[in-house]
N, C-alpha and C positions, 0 to 999 in steps of 0.2 A: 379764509378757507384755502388760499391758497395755498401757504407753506405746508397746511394739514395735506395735502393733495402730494406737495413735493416730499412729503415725510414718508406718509405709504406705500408711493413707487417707489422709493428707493429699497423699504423694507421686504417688497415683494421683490425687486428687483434685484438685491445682493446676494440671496441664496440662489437665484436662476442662475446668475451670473458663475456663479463660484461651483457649480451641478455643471456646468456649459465647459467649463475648465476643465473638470476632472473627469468626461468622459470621455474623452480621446483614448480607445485601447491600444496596447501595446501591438506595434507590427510582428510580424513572425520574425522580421528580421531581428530586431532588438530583443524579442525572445530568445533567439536563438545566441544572440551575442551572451546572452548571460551562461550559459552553460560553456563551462572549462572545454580546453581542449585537452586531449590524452595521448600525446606517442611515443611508440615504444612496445617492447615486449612486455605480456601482461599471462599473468600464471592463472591458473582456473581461483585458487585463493585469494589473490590480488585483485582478479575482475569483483568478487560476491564483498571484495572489503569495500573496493570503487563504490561499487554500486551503492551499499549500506550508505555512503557516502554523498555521493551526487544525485541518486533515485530523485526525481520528482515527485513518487510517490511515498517513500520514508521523509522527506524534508516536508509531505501533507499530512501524513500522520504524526509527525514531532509537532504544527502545529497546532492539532486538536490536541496532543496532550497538554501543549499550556493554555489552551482557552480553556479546556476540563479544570485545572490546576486555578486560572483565573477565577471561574466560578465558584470553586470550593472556596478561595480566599474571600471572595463575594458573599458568601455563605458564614464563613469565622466574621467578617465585620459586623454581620449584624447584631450580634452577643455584645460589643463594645461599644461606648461610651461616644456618642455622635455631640458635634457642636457646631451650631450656626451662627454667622452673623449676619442681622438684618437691616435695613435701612427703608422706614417709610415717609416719602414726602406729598403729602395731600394740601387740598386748599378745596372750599366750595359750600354751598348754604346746608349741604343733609347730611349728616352722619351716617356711617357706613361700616363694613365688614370685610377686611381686603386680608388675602393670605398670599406668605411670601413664593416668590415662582420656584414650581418646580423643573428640575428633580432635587436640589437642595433640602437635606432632611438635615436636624428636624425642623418639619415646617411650622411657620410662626403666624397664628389668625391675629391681624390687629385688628381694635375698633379706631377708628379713624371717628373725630369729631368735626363739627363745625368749622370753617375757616382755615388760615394757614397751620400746618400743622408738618414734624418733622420727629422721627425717632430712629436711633438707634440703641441696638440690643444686641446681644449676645445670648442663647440657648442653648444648654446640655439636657440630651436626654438622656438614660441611661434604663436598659431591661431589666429588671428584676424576677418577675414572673411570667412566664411564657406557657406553662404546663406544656414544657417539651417540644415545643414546635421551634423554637431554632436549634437545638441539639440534634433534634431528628434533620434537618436541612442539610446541617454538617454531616452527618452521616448519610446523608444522600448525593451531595455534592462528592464527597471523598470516594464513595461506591462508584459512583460516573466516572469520577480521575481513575481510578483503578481499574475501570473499566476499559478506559479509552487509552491507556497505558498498552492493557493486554491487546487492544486491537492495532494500536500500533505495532507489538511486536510481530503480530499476526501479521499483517504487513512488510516488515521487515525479510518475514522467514518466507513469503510468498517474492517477494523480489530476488533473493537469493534463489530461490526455487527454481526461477526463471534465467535467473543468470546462469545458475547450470547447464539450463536445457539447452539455454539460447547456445552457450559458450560449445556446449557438446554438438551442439547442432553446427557451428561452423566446421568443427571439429571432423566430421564425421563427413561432412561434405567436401571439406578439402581430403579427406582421404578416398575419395569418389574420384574428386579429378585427378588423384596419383592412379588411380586405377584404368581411367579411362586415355591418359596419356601413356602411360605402360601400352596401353594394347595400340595408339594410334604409332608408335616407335615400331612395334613389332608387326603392324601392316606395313608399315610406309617401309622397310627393310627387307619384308617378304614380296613386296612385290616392288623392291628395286632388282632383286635376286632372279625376281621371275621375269623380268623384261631381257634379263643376260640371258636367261635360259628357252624363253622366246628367239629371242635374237640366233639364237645355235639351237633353235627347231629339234628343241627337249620338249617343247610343252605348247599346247596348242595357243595361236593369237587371243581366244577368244578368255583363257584365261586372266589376260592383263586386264580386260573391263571387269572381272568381276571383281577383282584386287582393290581397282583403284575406285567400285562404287562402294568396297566395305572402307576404304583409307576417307572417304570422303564421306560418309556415314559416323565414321568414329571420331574425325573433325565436328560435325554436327555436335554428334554427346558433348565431347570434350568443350566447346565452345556452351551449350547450359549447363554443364556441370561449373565449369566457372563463374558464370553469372550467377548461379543458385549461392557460391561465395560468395561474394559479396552481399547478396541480396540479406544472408544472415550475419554479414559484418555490420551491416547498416539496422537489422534488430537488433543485433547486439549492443550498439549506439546507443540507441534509443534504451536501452533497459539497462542501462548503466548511467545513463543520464549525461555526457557528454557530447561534445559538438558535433554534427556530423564528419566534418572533415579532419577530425581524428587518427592517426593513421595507426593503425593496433595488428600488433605480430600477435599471434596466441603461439606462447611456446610446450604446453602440453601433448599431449595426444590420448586417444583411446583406447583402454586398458583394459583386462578382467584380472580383477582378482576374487574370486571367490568368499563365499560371507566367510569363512572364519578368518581371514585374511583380514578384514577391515574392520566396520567399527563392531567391538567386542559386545557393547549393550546390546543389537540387534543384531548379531552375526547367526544368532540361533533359531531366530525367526520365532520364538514361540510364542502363541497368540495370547496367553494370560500376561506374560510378564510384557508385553509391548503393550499392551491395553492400559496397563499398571503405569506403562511409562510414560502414555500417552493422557493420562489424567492427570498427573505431576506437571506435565509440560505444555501440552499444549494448549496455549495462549486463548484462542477461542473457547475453551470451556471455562477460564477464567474469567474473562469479559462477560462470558454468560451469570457466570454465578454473582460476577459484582453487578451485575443490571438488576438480580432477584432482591439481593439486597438493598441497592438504591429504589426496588419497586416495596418493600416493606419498609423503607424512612418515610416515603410520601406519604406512607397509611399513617402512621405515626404520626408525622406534620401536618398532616390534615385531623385527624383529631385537636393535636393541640393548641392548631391555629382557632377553633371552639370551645379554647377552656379557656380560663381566668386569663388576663394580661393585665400585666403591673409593671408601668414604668414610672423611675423617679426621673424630674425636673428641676432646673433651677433655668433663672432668665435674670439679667442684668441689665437695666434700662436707663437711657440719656433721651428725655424729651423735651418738645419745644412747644408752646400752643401761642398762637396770635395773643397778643394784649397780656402775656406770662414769662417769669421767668425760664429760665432752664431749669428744670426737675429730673432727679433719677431717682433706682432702688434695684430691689432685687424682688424675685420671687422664687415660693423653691415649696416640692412639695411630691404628692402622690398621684399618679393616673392610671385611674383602676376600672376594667371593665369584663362583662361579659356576658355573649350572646344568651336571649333569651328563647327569641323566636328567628328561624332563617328562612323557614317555606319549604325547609325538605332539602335545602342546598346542602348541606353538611352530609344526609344520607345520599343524593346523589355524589358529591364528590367522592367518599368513601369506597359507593359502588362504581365508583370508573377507578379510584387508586386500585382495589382490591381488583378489577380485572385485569390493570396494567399485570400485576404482581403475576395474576395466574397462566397471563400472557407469556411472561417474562420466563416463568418453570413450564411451559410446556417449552419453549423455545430452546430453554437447557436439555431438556428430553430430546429436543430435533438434535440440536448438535452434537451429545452425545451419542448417539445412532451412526450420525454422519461419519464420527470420528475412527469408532468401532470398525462401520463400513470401509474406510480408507486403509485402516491397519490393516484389516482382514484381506480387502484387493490388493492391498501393497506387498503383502508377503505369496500371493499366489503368481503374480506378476514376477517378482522377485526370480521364483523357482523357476518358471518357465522363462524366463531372459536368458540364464544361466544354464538351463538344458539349452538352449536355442541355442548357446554362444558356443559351447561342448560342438552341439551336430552342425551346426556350420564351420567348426573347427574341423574337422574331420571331414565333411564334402570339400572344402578347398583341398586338401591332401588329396583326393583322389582324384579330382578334377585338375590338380597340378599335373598330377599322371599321367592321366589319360591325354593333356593334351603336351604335354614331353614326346609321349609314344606315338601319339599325331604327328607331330612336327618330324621325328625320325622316319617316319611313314612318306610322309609326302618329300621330303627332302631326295629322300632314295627312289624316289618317281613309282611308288608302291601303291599311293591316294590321290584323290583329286584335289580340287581347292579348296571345296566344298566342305569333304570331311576335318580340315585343317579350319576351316572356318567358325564350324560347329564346334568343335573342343574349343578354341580360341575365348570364343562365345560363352560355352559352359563356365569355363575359367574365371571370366568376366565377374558371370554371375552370381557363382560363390563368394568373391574379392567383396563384390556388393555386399554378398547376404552378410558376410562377416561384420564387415562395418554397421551394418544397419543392427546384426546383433547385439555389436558390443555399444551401441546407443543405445538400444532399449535398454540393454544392461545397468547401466551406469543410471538412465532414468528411470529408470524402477526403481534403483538402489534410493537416487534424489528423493522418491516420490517418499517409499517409504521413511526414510531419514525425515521428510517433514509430515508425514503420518505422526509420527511419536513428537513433532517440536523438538527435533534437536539437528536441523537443516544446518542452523547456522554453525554453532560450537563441535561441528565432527571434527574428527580429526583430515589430514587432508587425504586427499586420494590417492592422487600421484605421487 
């Protein structure tokens, strides 16, 4: 009993052993060693190619497409011509019924006799008659891979997506801190001017404190409008998929050009021919429609897995039996079967395939709605970015003005600080509103561009 004792522990004990090994997870550190570093100037088309590139989320969608792609090949093997080889060694007073282990197909049931006893074989099975149920797998497995193809792309155009925003998002923020540095240069100047003018008792003392609490107010801004840079260099890191200590210039900036100006297929906005383009293109309603179809193969393979099967056989045998020579042969033939009685299994599976199926087209219904929905917001968003970016173009011009005719105002000892501060201020926040315009702009244009699926292959912007 002993060694039987020493044999067990060991068999229980090499898979602990070897589960005990392989679960040590990765540190963040060593995570993070695996992601490239990137420096250098990076163009808004450069960043969405990076990305397509390093995303940790397109390198998870590429690898569901080859486990889909795995499967279906999983699926083509079972049609083809499978071959075993077995080997059985017995010895003991009762004859017996032993099949080879699996998952080894195809599997081979030997009768084991009396005494010592030793075989080896070789088995070919081969399909013949299936009534459709592996043809339908294949077309089920294929529908999946197509499916999972489209949701990667879907994927793909949703990380671009991002990479825009993100990209514009620094974009727009560093043109915040130009703004807000402009205005701390033109306090810290006005009230070096105003301490001359203090000092030769032009303008009262109490002036200089209110100067140097706006100079030190505008340090404030200036000081988180910086941090807010980075804050979106370090998401833009991250949604490009590089290291964080990347050091990345973005050499674009924020633009309006006008829809006729850019991409031609949606420059018109009109909501039948975008709808039209967005059924052509975008990838989620494809994934949708190949699920419908992979849910009508299962109907199909579940039928046929209830009709007739017919496989041919052959086996080629070398046996040994106590007190006998060595014996071999062949055998080779037909196995033919089919269900008579199941319990209702065959109609229950049917009615859970045939709801997957109904499942599967109303869920095409949802997304096509969603899709509609998105083109239809994307093109109203559109219009209004675009008026926005117009009337904020025009409030900076008068608030340029106005605070020009300030500055000449107070300079001539005609205003207080006050009114010179207020325009200043207006000024500010036009500078702002512009910028924030020409962001929404440009993401609206994004949004819609991945409305229709065609985020990735536009042409550039800049």
């Amino acid at each position: 009993m002993k060694p039987f004792f020493i044999l067990t522990t060991l068999l229980w004990a090499w898979p602990l052993a070897a589960q005990s090994a392989d679960s040590n997870p990765p540190t963040l550190e060593s995570a993070l060693a695996q992601r490239p570093v990137f420096n250098g100037d990076l163009t808004l088309d450069a960043a969405v190619t990076l990305a397509l590139k390093e995303s940790p989320v397109v390198r998870g969608a590429e690898a569901e497409v080859e486990a889909a792609l795995g499967r279906l090949n999983a699926a083509r093997a079972e049609r083809k011509p499978w071959l075993s080889a077995n080997t059985f060694v017995s010895g003991g007073s009762l004859p017996n019924i032993v099949s080879s282990p699996l998952p080894v197909q195809p599997q081979m049931l030997m009768g084991l006799p009396r005494g010592a006893f030793a075989d080896v074989n070789v088995m070919l099975m081969v399909p013949l008659l299936t009534s459709g149920r592996l043809k339908a797998m294949v077309r089920q497995a294929a529908a999946l891979r197509d499916a999972a193809q489209a949701d990667g792309e879907a994927e793909r155009q949703e990380v671009a997506l991002l990479t825009r925003t993100v990209y514009r998002e620094v974009l727009a923020r560093r043109a915040l801190v130009a703004v807000q540095s402009a205005r701390l240069k033109e306090n810290q100047e006005r009230l070096r001017l105003d301490r001359i003018r203090a000092e030769a008792g032009k303008i009262p003392a109490f002036t200089i404190f209110r100067s140097e609490a706006e100079v030190a107010a505008t340090q404030q801004e200036l000081t988180n409008a910086e941090r807010d840079v980075e804050l979106s260099l370090l998401q833009l890191k991250v949604t490009l998929g590089v290291h964080p200590d990347s050091q990345i210039t973005l050499t674009d900036t924020l633009q309006f050009q006008p829809g006729a100006q850019w991409v031609p297929a949606v420059a018109n906005t009109d909501l039948s021919a975008l709808l039209h383009m967005a059924e052509q293109r975008r990838p989620e309603l494809q994934a949708v429609s190949r699920r419908v179809q992979s849910a009508q193969a299962d109907i199909q393979a579940t039928r046929g897995a209830y009709g007739p099967q017919v496989n041919a056989f052959g086996i080629a045998d070398l046996m040994k039996m106590k007190g006998q020579s060595v014996t071999g042969g062949t055998t080779f033939g037909l196995a033919a079967s089919i269900p008579i009685l199941n319990g209702g299994q065959k109609s229950a599976r049917l009615q859970t395939a045939d709801a997957e199926r109904r499942r599967q087209e109303a869920q095409r219904q949802r997304v096509a709605l969603q899709v509609a929905q998105e083109v239809s917001a994307g093109i109203l968003n559109l219009k209004a970015a675009e008026q926005n970016v117009q009337t904020s173009q025009s409030a900076l011009k008068a608030a340029q003005e106005d605070y020009r005719v300030a500055l000449l105002r107070y300079q001539e000892g005609r205003s207080i600080v006050v009114e010179i501060l207020d325009a200043l201020a207006a000024r500010v926040q036009a500078e702002s509103n512009i910028v924030q315009a020409l962001y929404a702009y440009n993401a609206a244009r994004d949004q819609l561009l991945r409305a229709v699926g065609v985020i990735i292959d536009a042409p550039p912007i800049n």
